[in-house]
N, CA, C and O of each residue as an XYZ file, in Angstrom:
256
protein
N       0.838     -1.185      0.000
C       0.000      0.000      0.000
C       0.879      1.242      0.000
O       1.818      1.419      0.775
N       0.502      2.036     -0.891
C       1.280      3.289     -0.860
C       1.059      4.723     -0.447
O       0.270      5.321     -1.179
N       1.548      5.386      0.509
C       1.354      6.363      1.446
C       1.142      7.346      0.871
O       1.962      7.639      0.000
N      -0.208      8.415      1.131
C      -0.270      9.380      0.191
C      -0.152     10.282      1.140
O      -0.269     10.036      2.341
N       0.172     11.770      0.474
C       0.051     12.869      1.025
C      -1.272     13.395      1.732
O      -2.349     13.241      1.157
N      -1.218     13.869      2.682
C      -2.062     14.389      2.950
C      -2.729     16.221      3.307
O      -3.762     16.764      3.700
N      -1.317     16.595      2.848
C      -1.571     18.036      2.673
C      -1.421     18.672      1.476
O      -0.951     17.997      0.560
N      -1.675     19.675      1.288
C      -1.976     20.357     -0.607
C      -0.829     21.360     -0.465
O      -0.748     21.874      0.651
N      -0.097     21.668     -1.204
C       0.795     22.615     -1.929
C       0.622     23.462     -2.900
O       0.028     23.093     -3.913
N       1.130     24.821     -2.772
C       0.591     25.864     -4.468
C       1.325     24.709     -5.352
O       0.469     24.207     -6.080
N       1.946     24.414     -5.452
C       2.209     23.213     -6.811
C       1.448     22.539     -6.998
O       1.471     22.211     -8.184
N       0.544     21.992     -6.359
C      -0.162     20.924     -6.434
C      -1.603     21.560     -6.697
O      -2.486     20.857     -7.188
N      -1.776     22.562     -6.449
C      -3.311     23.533     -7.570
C      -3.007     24.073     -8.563
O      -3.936     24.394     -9.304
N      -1.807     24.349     -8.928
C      -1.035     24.411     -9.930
C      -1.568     23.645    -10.991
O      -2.301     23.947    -11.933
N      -1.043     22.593    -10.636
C      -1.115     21.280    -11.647
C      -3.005     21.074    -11.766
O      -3.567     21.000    -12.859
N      -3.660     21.018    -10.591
C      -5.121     20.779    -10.334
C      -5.814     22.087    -11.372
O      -6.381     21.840    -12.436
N      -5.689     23.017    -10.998
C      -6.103     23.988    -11.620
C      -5.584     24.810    -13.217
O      -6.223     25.608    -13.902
N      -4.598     24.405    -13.368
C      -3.703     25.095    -14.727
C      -3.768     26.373    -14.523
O      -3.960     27.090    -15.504
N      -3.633     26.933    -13.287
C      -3.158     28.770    -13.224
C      -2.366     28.331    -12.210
O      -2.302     27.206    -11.712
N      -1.530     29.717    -11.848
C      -0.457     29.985    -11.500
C      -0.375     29.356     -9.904
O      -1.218     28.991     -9.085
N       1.228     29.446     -9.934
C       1.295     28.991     -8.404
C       0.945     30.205     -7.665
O       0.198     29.990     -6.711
N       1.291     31.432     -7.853
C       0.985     32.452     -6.837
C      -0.925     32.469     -6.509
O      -1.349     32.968     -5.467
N      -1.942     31.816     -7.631
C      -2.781     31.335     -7.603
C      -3.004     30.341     -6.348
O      -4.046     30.408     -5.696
N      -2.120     29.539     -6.078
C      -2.427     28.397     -5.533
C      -1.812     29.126     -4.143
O      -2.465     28.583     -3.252
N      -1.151     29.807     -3.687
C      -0.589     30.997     -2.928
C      -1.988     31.672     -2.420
O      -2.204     31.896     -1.228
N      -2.757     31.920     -3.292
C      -4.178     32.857     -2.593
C      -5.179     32.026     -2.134
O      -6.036     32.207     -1.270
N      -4.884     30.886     -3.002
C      -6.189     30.334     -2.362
C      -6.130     29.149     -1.308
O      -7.138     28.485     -1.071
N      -4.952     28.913     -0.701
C      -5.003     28.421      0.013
C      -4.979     29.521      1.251
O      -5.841     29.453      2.127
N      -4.067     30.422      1.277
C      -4.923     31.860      2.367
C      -5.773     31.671      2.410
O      -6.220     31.245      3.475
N      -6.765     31.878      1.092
C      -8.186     32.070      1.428
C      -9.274     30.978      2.195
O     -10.357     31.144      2.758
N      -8.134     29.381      1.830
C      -9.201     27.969      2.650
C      -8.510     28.602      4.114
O      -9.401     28.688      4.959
N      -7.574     28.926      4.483
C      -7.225     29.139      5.902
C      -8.183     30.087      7.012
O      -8.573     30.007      8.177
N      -8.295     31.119      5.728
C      -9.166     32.293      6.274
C     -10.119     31.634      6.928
O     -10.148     31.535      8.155
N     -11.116     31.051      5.997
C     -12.146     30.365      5.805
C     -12.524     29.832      7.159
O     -13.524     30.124      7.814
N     -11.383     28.854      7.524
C     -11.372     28.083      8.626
C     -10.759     28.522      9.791
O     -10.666     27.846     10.815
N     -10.394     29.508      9.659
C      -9.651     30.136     10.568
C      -8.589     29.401     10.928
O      -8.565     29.037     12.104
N      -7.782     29.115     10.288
C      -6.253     28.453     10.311
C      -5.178     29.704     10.788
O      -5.291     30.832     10.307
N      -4.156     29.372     11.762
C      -3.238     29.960     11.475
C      -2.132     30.008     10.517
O      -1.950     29.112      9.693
N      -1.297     31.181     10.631
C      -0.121     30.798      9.602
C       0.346     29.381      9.424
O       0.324     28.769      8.357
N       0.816     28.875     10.700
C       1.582     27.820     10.413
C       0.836     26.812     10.016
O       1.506     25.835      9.682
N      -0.191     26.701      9.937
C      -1.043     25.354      9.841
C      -1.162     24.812      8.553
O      -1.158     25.597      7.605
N      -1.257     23.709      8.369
C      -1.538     22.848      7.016
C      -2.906     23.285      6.558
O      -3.755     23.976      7.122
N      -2.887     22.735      5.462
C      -4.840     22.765      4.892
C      -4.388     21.417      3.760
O      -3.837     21.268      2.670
N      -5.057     20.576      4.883
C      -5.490     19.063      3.721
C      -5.944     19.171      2.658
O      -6.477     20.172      2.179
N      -5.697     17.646      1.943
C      -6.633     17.634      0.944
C      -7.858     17.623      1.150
O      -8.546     18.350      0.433
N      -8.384     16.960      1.985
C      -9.710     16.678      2.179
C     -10.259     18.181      2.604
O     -11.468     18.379      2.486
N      -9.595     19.015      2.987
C     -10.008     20.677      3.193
C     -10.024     21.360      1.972
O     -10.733     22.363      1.888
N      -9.370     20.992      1.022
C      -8.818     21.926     -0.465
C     -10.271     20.999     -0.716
O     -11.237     21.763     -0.703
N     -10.529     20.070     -0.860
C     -11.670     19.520     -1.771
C     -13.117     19.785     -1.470
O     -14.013     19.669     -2.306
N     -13.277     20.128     -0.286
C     -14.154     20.651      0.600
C     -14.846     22.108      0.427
O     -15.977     22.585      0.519
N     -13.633     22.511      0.146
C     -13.718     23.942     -0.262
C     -13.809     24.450     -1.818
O     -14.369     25.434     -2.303
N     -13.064     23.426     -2.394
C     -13.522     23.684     -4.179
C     -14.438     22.730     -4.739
O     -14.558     22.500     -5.942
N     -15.070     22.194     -3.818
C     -15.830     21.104     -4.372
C     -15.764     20.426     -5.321
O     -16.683     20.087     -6.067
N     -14.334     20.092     -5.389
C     -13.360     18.923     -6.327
C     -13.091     17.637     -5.325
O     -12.522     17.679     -4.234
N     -13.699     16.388     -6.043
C     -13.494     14.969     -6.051
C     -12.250     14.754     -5.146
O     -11.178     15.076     -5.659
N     -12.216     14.167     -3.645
C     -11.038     14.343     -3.405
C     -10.232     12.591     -3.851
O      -9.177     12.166     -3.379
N     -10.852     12.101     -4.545
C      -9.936     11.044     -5.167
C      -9.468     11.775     -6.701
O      -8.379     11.575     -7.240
N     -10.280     12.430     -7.105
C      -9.901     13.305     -8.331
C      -8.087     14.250     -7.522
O      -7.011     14.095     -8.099
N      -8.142     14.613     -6.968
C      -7.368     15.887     -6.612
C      -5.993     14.721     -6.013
O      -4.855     14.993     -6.397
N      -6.155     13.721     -5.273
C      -4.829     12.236     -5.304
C      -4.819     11.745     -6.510
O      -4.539     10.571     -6.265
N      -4.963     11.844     -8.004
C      -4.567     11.240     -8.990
C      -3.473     12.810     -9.343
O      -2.577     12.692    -10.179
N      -3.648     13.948     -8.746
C      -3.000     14.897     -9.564
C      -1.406     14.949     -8.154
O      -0.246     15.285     -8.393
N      -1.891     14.570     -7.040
C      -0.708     14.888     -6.340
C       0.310     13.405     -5.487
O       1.017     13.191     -4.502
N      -0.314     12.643     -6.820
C       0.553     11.078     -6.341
C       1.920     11.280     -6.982
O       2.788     10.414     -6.870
């Protein structure tokens, strides 16, 4: 069985989305906002998918 990630990267909406990483830079601010995350905190996949209402087995075929 092979271990997947479980947190999202601007590279990785990058690739999900086809716009920019500084793109993937805002909008993960913006899932933090959202949730009221601090700086340091992660935002999962299962939070990125939650929030763009993208397939989160769709969104692990783009960041395996």
């Amino acid at each position: 069985m092979k271990l997947k990630r479980v947190i999202i990267y601007p590279k990785d909406i990058q690739r999900i989305t086809g716009k920019s990483e500084r793109y993937g830079r805002y909008l993960l601010k913006k899932i933090k906002d959202d949730l009221q995350k601090e700086d340091h905190q992660f935002v999962t996949v299962n939070e990125f998918s939650t929030f763009t209402g993208i397939d989160q087995e769709l969104v692990n075929q783009f960041i395996d």
